[in-house]
Structure formats: C-alpha cells, structure tokens
N, C-alpha and C positions, 0 to 999 in steps of 0.2 A: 694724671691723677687729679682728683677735684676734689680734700679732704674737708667735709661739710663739719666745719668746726660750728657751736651751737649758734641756730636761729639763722646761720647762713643761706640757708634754702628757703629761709624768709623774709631776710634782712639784706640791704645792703654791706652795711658792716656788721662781721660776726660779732656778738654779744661776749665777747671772752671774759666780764664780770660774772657771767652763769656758766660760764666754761668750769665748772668744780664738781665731785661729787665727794659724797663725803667718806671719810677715813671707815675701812672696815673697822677699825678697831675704835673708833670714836664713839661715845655713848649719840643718842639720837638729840638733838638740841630741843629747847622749847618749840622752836619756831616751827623743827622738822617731826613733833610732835601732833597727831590730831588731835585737835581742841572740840570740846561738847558741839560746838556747832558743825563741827565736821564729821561728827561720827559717822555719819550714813558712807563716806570713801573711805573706811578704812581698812576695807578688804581688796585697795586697789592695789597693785604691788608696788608702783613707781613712791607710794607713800612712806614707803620706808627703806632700805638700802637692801638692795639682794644679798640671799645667802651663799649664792653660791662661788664659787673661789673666783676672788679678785673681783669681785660685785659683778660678775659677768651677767646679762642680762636670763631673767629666767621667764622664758617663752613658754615654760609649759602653766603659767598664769596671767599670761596677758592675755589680754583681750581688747578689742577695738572699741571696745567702749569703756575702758580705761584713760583713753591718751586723752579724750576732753578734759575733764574733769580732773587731770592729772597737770596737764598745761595751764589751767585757770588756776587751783591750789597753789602750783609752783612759781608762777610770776603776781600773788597775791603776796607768798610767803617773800619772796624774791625782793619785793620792793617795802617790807615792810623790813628787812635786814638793811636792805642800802639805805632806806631813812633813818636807822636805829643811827648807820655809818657818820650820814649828813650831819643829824643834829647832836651828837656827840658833843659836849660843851667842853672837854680835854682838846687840847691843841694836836692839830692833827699827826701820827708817830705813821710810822710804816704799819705796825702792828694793828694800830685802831684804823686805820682805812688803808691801806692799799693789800696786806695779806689779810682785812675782814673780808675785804670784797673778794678777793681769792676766795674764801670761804664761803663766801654766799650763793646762794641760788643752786645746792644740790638736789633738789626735788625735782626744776627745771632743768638741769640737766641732765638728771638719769631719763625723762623721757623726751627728752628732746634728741639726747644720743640715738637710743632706738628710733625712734617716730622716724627722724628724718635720715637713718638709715636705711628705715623699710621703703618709705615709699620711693627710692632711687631703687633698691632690689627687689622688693617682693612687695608692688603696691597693691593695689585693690579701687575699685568706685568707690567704697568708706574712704580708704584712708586719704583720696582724693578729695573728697567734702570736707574732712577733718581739715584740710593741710588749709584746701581754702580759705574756711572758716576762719582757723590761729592764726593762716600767716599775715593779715594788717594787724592784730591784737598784738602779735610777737614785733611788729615793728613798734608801732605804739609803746609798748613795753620797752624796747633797746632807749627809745627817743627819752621816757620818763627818767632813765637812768642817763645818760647822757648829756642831755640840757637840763640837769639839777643843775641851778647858780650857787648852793649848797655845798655840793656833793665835791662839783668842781673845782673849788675855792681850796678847799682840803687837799687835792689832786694837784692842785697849782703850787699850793706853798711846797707840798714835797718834790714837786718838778723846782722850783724854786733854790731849794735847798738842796739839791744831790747831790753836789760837792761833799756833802758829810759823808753819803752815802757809798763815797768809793774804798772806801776799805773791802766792801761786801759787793762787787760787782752786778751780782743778779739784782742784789735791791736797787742799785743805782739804776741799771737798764728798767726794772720794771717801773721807775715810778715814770722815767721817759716813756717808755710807750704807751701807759696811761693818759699821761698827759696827751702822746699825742693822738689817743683812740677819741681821745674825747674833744680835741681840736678838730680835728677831721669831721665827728660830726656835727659840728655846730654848736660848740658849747661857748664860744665866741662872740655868735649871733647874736642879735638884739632881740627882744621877745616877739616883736612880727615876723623878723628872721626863723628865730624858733619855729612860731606856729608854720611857716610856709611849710620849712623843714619838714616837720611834722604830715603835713597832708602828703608830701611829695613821697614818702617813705612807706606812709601806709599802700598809696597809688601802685608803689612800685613794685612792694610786695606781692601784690595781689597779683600784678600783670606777669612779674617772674615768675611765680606758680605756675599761673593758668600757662604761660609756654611749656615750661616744662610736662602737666599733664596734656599735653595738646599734641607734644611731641609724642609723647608714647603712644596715645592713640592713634597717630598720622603712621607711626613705623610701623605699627601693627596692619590699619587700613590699606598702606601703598604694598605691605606683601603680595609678591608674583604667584598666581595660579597656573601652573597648565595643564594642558589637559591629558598629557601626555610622557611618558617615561622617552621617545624617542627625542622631542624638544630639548631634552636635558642631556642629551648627549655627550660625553667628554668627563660628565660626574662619576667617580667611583660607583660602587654599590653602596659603602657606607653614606657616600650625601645624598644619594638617592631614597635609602633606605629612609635619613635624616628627614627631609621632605615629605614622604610617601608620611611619614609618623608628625609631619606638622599640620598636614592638609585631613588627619584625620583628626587631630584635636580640634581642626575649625568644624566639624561636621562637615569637610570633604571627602568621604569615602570615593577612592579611586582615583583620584587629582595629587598634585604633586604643589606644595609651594613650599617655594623658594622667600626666607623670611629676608629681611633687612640691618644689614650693623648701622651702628650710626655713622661712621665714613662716606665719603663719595664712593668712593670704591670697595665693589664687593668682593669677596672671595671667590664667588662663582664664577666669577667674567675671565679668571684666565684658564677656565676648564671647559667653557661652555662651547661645544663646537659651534652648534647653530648660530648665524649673526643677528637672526631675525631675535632671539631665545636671548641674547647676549644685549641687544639692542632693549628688548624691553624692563630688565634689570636695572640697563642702566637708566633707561628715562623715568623710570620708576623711582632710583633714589634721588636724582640730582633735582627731580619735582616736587619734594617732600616739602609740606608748608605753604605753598604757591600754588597751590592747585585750585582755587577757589571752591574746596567744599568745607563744612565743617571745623572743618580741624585747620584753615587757611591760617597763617600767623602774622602774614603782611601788618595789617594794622595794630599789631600786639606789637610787632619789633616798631615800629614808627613810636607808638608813643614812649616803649621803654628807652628807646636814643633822646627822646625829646624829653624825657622827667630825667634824665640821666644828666643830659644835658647842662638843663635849668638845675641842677644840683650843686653841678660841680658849680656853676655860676654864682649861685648862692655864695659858696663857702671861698668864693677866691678864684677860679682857677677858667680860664679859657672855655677849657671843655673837660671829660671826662677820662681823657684818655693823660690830659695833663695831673688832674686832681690823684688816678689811680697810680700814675708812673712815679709820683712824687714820693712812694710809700716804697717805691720798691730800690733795685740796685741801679735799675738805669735813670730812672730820674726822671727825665725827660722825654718827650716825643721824639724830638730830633733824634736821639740818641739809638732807639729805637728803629726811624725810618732810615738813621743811614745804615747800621747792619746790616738792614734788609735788602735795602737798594743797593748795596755796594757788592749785593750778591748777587743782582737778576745777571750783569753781561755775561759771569764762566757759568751760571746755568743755563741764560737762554742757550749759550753756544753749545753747551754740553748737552741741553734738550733735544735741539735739532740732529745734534752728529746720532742721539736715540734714535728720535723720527723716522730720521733717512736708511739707519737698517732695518726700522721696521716693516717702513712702506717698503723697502727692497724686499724680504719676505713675503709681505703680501703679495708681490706682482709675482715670486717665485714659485707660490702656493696658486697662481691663476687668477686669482682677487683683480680684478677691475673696478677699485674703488679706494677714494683717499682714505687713510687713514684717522678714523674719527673716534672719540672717547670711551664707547662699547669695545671697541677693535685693544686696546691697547694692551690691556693686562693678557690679552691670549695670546699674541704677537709678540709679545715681550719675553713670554715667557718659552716660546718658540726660539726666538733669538739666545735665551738665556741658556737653555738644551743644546743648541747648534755651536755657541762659544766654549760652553764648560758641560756640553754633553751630560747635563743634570735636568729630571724630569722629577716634578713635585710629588707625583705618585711613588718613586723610588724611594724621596726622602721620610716622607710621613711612617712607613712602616719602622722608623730608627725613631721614632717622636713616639712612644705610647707616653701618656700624661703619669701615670706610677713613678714609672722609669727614669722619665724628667724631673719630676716633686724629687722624690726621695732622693735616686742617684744621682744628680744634675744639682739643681736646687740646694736640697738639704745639704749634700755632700759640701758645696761650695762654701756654703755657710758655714760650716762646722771646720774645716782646713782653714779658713782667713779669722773667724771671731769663737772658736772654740764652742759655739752653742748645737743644742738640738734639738729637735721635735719630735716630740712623741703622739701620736693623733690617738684621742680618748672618745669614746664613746658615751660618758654619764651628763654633759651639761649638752640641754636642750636649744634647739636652733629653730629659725626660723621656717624653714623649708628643706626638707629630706636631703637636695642637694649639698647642706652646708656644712663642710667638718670644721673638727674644732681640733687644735694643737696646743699641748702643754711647750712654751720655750724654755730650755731650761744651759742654764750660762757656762761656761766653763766650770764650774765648781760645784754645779748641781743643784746649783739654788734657781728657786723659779724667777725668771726674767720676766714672764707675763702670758698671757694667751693669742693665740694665731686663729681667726676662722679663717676659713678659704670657701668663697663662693665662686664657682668657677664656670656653671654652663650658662647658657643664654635661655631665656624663658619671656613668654610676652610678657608678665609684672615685671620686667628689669630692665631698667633706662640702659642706651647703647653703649660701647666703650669697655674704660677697665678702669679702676682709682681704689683709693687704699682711705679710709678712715676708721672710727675709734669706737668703739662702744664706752670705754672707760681711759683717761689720760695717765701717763706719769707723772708723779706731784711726790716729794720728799715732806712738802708742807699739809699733805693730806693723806700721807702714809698710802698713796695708790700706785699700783702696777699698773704697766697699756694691755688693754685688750683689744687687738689690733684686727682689721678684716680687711681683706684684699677679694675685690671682684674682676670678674673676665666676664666675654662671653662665647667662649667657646661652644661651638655649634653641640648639644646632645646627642652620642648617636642611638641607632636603637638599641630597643633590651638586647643586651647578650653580646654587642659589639663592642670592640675597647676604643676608648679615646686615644685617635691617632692625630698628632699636634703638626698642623705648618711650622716651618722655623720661625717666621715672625710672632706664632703664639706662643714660642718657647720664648723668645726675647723679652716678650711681654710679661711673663710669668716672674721672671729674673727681676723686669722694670718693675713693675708692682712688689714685688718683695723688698727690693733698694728703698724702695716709704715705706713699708713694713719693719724694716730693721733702723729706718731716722727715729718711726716713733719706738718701738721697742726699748733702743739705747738709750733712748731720753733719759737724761740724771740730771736732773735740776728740780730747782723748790718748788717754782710757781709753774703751776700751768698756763699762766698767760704767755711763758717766754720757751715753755717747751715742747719736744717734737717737733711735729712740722709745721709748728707755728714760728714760722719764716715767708720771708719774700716767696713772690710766687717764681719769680726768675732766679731763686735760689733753689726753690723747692723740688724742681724736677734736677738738678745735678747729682743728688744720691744715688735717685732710681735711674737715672741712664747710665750715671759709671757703673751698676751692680750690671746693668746687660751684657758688658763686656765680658764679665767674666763667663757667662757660658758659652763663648766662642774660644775660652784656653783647651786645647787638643786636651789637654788632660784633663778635664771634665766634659769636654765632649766624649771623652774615649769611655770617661763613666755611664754618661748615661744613653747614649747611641749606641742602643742595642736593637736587633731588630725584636719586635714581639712575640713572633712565635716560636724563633729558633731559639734564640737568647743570643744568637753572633754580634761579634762588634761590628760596626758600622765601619766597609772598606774602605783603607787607608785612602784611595784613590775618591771616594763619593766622600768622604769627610774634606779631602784637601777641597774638591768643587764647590760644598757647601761655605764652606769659608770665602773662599776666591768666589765666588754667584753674589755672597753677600753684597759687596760693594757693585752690583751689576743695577743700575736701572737708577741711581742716586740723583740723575738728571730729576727722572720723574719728582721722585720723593722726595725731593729738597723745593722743587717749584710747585706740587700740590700746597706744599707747607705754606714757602712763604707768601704765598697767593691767601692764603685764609687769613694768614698773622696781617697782610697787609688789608686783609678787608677790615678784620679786625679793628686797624688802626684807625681806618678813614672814616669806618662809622662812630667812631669817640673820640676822632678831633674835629667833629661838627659843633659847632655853638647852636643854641635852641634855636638860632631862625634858620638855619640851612637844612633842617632833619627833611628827606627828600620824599617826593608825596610817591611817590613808586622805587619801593624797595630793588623790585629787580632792576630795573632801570638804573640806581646807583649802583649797583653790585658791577653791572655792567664798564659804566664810566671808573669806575674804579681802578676794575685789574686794568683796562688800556692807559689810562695815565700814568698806571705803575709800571706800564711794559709787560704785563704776565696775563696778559689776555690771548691764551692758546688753548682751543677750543679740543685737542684732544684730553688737556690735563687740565680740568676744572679745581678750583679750591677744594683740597682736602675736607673742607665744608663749605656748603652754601648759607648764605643767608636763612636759607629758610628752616634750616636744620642744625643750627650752630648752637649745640648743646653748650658747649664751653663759654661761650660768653653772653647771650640772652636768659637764661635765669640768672648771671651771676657769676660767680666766680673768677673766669679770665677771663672780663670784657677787661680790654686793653692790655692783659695780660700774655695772648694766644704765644706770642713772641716768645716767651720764657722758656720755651724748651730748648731754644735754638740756642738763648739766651747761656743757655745752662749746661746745654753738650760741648760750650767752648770747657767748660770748666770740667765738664764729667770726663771728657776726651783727654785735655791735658793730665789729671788726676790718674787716670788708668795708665800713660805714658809713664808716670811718675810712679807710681804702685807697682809698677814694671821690673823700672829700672833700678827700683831698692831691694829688689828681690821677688817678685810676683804674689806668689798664693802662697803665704806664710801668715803663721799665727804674728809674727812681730809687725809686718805690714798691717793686716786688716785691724791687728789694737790701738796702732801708732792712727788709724784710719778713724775706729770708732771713737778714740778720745779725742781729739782733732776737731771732727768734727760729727761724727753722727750722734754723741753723747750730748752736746752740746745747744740742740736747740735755739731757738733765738736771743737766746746771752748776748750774744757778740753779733757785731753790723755783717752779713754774710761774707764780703769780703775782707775784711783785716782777720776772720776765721781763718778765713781760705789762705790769704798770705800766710798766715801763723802757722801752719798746718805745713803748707808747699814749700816754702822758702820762696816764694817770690808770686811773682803777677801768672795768673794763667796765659798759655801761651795758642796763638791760632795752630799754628802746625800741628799738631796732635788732631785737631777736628778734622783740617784738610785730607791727613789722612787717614782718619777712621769715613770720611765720605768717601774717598776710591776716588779723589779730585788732585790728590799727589802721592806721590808711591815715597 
C-alpha cells in the first residue's frame, strides 16, 4: 500500500500542514471564502466543501479544468493562513500554531485528495499535464511553508516546551513531529542551504512525475499481442475471453493481448503451456523501462538517486537511505541490511531444494532445457498439483469476488470489530467500476465511507494500496472516507469475477489499511490513520490477511459459483497447506528488490552509477541473490514503489512488519481468535491509535512484550 498523503505524488516530504479539510459542520472561513477578485472560480466545486455525506468527493461536478485553478487558489489561500500563523504577535500556544496549521489549507486539500487519487486510478493525458504543471509549484509550496525562519521559531518554542504538554499526549507528540517535519526539511539550513534545498525539490518533483507517467505508458506499450488463441494455451476461456476484450479496446479486432501488472511476475506464466508464449511475457516485463524507446527511464532513475542523493547530504546524513531510515522504526541502514542478509543462507538453500524439483519435472515432462525465469511459475505450479494435487483452475470457481467481499471480507470484519457495509448507490464516483460503502460501527452509527476500486484498466497505475479522499480529525469534526484499489484482471460482460487466492489475500491486505484509517480516533490528522512509519504501516494490513485463511471463514465464503457448495473439505485442507508451498521463491523475489532498494540510497552523490542496469546487476551478486530464474520482484526499471517516492529505502517494510503482523495473529490466536473482545482489545491497541505513540512502545503496550521471529518462520512454511 502506497497512501498518497497530500502533495506526496509531488513532494518529497508530504505536506501534512495541508493534510486538513474542513469540518462539515464549520461555517466556511474568510480565507475559504471567494473574494470580488475571485468570483470568475466560484462555480468550481473544490471552492467550497462538498455536500455530500462526510464531504465525500462529488464527481458528478468536477471537471478537469477545475484542479488548476483549484490548486493555484488553495496554496494561495494556504500560505496566506500560515503567514497569518507566522506573524501572529501572541506567543506561540498549541492553539494559535500547531492546531492553526491543522486547520489550514482545506481548499488544498480537498483537491489534492481527489487530483492525486485520480491520476494513480483513473488518469488521463490532462491529468498528466496538470500533474506536471503543479507538481514543482506544490513543492515550491511545501518548501515556502517549511523554511519559514518565522513559522519555525513558533514550531521550536513548542517543541521546546512539551514537557508542559504531557498531560495531553497527542498535543505533546504533535508538536514533536512538527518540529521534526520541519527539521527533516531543512528548516535548520542556512539561507544558501535553503535556496539549494529549494531547486533540489522543485527538480525532484518534476522527475518523480514524469517516472511515474512514463511508467503507465511503458505498461500499457510492453502489452503482449498474439496472433493467436492457440499461443495462449493453458488460459481458461474467461482469460482468454479477458484478452480477446483487451486487444479489442486497442483496435485489435481478432488478436489477443495479454496486458501487464506491475510485478515481475505475471499471472499468465503459470498457465501458459507454450514456452515460446511464456517466454515473451516474461521478456516483456522484466524489460519495462530499459528498452531504449520513449518511455526509457534509465536517465530519470540516475538523476532521481543523484538529487536524492545531494539531499540527504544537504540535511546531514550520508545518503538517502540513512536520511529516510532515520524517520522510521529501524533507524538505520545497518539495521535494515542485516534482516535482510541474515536471510539470503535458509533461502538460498531453500530456493535450490525449489529448483531441483522443478528442473526434475521438467526432465520428467521431456523438457531438455534449464530451467529459466519464463519456466518457473508453470513448473512450480505443476510441482505444487503433484505435492498437494491442487490445480488453480479448481480453486478459482470457490473465489467468485461477491462471495469473498460480502461472505469472506465483510463477514470477518463484522465477527472481530462488530462493523458493516452496506454498498449504496446515490454518491457519484469516478468510473462505473467504483462502489461506494456506507461503514457503520457496532452501534449503528456511521464510522465513515469505503469505495472499492477493484478491476485493472489502462488509466490505473499497477499494484493495490488503500488512501483517502477525506481523513479522521476529532479537531475538524471529520469522518475517513476511505478507497482501496486492486487490479484484478475484468472479465468479459456477463462472466463472474473468479479470484486466484493471492487476489483474496490481497483484498483482506488492502482492507487491514482500510480499517487503520477507518478506526482512526484521534484529534489531529497529522498523527492519525496511517500516518505512521512506513515499517509500521504495512503490519495491520498483513495480520488482517491471515484471517481469511481461519477454515471458518473460509468455510464462509468458499463456495463454488454456480452450485453455491462449499468448498471440499479435502481442496480447502490443500489450499491452505499449497499456501506455504514455493515461499523460497517469494521471500527471495522480495528480498532481491528490498536489497536493490537499499543499495541505490546508500550511494552518496558521486557513486550514482552511469548504467542503471549495470548496477542492478553488481548488486544482487554482491548481495548473493543473483539467480537468474527468480529476478527482483521488481526491476529497476519498473520500481513503482520507490522511484516516484514513497518507499525508496522503505521496500523493506513489509518484511519489516510481517515479523510483527505474524506474531500479532499468533497472539490474537492464542487469546481466543475471532471474537468481538479480540479484534476491540486489537482496534483500541492499536488500529485507533494512529501515530500517537512511537509504533513500537504501541506495539509492546498492546502485545505484552517485544514481537517475536517464530510466528513469521512459521507463517513462511520455514518451520512447522
């Protein structure tokens, strides 16, 4: 999950000053007022707070030539409230600067919520020019507010003073992490300092953009054509069907393509009989970016390592990877590379004992040929039929996506946190695809809104992540309006969505953010939801996946589609037991990206390497994880997660976080399982909770003690 908190899809550090919108119930301020000079926008809607319930965004009046002109007003308005903040002649109080600024910049942030939700879901060529355009103006903007020597000073004394502040916990924490939003970027500097700052931010902005629109286009361009329904051999008729209905939205009448996720690894490659068919999928994604046409990113990643670089240098710190770690729970890089390396020896050994039954199926199957990267996912999955006599065609008819939402999903939620969803029809969305969910808490009172965007479409960047159209705030009387994406393949008209189990897990994992921000109960929206470490962040959403592996919500929602039978005791026990099957692979795809991750942001600005692929290469071999059938779960040239932003030096965090999600579900186990007194003793703990508290002393305070490894060992199938 990559929750694009405001100006993050433009910024380095997100803006959480304009992270505010304002109270439904609040009259409209002067500021948020149009003035005579403004009159000509004030039929724009971002200009005034939506009607509709819980300020949910209303689509059936925006339009693309609203967000200009909505972005310029709002960081005009934006920066004329934080000056009001700065030169305030009252001695600075929590109230007049650190919950003003809370209060500030709601015009900016109702369209910045939407803006930079769309163009991750449903972009456009517009909204790509727009993004352009704003995103050096929006850094520009964070930098104004940030290196105020003003603004700061006020930020200081209250960081200064927060020993007063502990009576009232959230006010203590907020004025720390102010202080240190605004240490981080340079409010420390010297004013040459600043200006560098400043150029370095605007540069970087632009360049994270432009990868990110570069990538969409390069996924779109590297989709597979053939010419042929026999090529595709091994496909159901629904993915054939799938293809047959993508190749005619290209204006290929009669051709068949096969589009691309953002992974190394496709879905198609463990169905695809043909190798030749198998082979050009795979050279097709793993060349995404490096292809020297158009859309090539090589010199885009070089300079964003080398302005990332000279950043972190600026402000203190070696490189980037030290600047970014220092914010989070591990701290350090060391800390970081030894997890990771103290895992390559029981995976390499575990990879190879893969390997070796692989390639023995292929020599049993006739194959005269090593086992190479195309081969693996269909070989594997051979192996995985021949151990636990489970065939993915079997499973998927127990996966219709209803089935799972409502019985699976829903059902779980509602047995641990007493809440439910009702899916309504009257608030307008973006794109037909998108429902919208009233949540509503044990007691029946509304807790906030759910969209679910769930198919894959070429306007929608690859992957799955969970962010916000509107935040929880006590101090601005707001409910979360919350949206989870996937992208599950559409099939055609008239066919039902029939889910792989890893797309049910996913659905689970995305919801686990769904319900961090949801429970959010705290004041300030700078310290709540999933505004937390990023190595903390994903621990909600991978302990909620466990639970759709308890038999008793499998038993719910594992039904087949047509019959309505439950899912045989015997193919439910496989799917569980298959789970833990191939863990070699998927823990060394992993930590091959998290390590590439690393080594390109602990470069200092003179080592950034004149050929990308070239380092990529030197890399995994000096880490040991250079095994040419199981490539980095991302490549360089397609590493959505950390080249626009977000989890550069972060990739780690998952790993990070399933030590703690793994032990948590251990413990959630062992107190009882799936009970209403588990999942509240769970949500007030921690998913209420937000960034109040340093993620660990939550976590202890919660667990009774330190998370422990054994639980992950064996939720990987690495010990029994």
């Amino acid at each position: 999950m990559q929750k694009p908190i405001v100006l993050a899809a433009a910024c380095a550090l997100a803006l959480a000053a304009c992270s505010k919108p304002a109270p439904e119930s609040t009259p409209v301020t002067p500021t948020d007022a149009p003035t005579a000079a403004a009159a000509a926008p004030t039929a724009n809607p971002f200009f005034v707070p939506s009607t509709l319930p819980l300020l949910a965004p209303d689509f059936t009046q925006i339009r693309d030539e609203h967000y200009l002109p909505a972005f310029e007003e709002g960081m005009k308005r934006h920066l004329a409230e934080v000056r009001a903040i700065a030169d305030n002649p009252e001695p600075a109080s929590l109230d007049n600067t650190l919950a003003a600024m809370e209060r500030s910049g709601d015009l900016l942030y109702r369209v910045s919520q939407v803006f930079f939700n769309l163009t991750g879901s449903h972009t456009s060529e517009t909204l790509q020019k727009i993004e352009a355009e704003v995103a050096p103006k929006l850094a520009s903007h964070q930098d104004a507010i940030f290196l105020d020597p003003k603004l700061f000073a006020r930020v200081k004394a209250l960081y200064d003073a927060r020993d007063a502040l502990a009576a009232h916990p959230e006010d203590r924490r907020l004025a720390e992490r102010y202080y240190h939003l605004f240490v981080r970027a340079g409010a420390l500097l010297d004013d040459a300092g600043k200006a560098k700052m400043r150029a370095l931010n605007e540069e970087l902005s632009t360049l994270q953009t432009a990868f990110g629109e570069n990538l969409l286009k390069e996924v779109n361009d590297a989709a597979v054509v053939f010419d042929s329904a026999e090529a595709l051999a091994g496909l159901s008729e629904a993915q054939l069907s799938a293809a047959a209905a993508a190749a005619k939205e290209r204006g290929l009448e009669g051709k068949w393509v096969v589009a691309l996720q953002n992974t190394t690894g496709q879905p198609v490659l463990a169905s695809l009989t043909n190798r030749e068919s198998r082979q050009r999928v795979f050279e097709a994604s793993v060349n995404r970016g490096i292809r020297g046409n158009a859309f090539d990113q090589r010199e885009r990643i070089r300079r964003i390592a080398t302005l990332r670089a000279e950043r972190a240098a600026l402000l203190g710190f070696p490189n980037l990877a030290a600047y970014a770690l220092d914010d989070q729970m591990a701290k350090t890089p060391a800390a970081v590379d030894k997890m990771l390396n103290d895992l390559v020896p029981a995976v390499m050994a575990n990879v190879r004992r893969e390997a070796a039954e692989i390639q023995a199926r292929i020599k049993a199957d006739g194959g005269d040929f090593e086992l190479a990267g195309w081969d693996w996912a269909y070989y594997a999955e051979k192996v995985r039929q021949a151990k636990y006599d489970l065939d993915e065609a079997q499973v998927r008819p127990y996966f219709e996506l209803e089935r799972v939402l409502n019985d699976g999903l829903f059902f779980a939620m509602e047995r641990l946190y007493g809440i439910t969803l009702k899916e309504r029809s009257d608030i307008p969305t973006y794109h037909p695809d998108v429902r919208v969910f009233d949540v509503f808490d044990a007691d029946g009172s509304q807790l906030g809104l759910f969209y679910a965007d769930l198919y894959a479409r070429p306007s929608k960047r690859g992957g799955a992540w969970m962010s916000t159209f509107v935040d929880q705030s006590h101090l601005l009387g707001t409910k979360p309006v919350v949206l989870n994406n996937m992208n599950i393949p559409k099939p055609a008209d008239g066919q039902p969505t029939l889910l792989s189990f890893d797309e049910v897990i996913t659905l689970f994992h995305e919801f686990g953010h769904a319900i961090h921000g949801l429970f959010s109960n705290t004041r300030y929206p700078l310290i709540g939801g999933t505004s937390v470490p990023r190595d903390f962040v994903e621990f909600p959403s991978q302990a909620n996946e466990d639970w759709s592996l308890l038999p008793e919500v499998l038993a719910n929602y594992a039904k087949h589609y047509q019959t309505g039978e439950p899912i045989p005791a015997d193919l439910l026990k496989k799917i569980v037991d298959a789970n833990q099957f191939g863990q070699g692979f998927a823990t060394l795809e992993y930590i091959a990206a998290a390590m590439l991750d690393q080594d390109w942001h602990q470069l200092d600005p003179a080592s950034i390497p004149a050929d990308p692929v070239a380092f990529e290469a030197q890399s995994l071999k000096a880490r040991g994880v250079d095994y040419a059938p199981i490539p980095p779960r991302y490549r360089t040239g397609y590493f959505a997660h950390i080249w626009p932003g977000g989890y550069s030096a972060g990739y780690y965090a998952y790993l990070w976080s399933e030590v703690m999600a793994a032990d948590a579900f251990a413990h959630q186990m062992a107190s009882g399982g799936m009970t209403r007194a588990v999942g509240d003793a769970y949500r007030a703990g921690i998913l209420s909770r937000g960034g109040t508290v340093e993620g660990m002393d939550m976590y202890r305070a919660w667990r009774g003690g330190e998370p422990s490894v054994e639980a992950l060992l064996v939720r990987r199938g690495i010990k029994q």
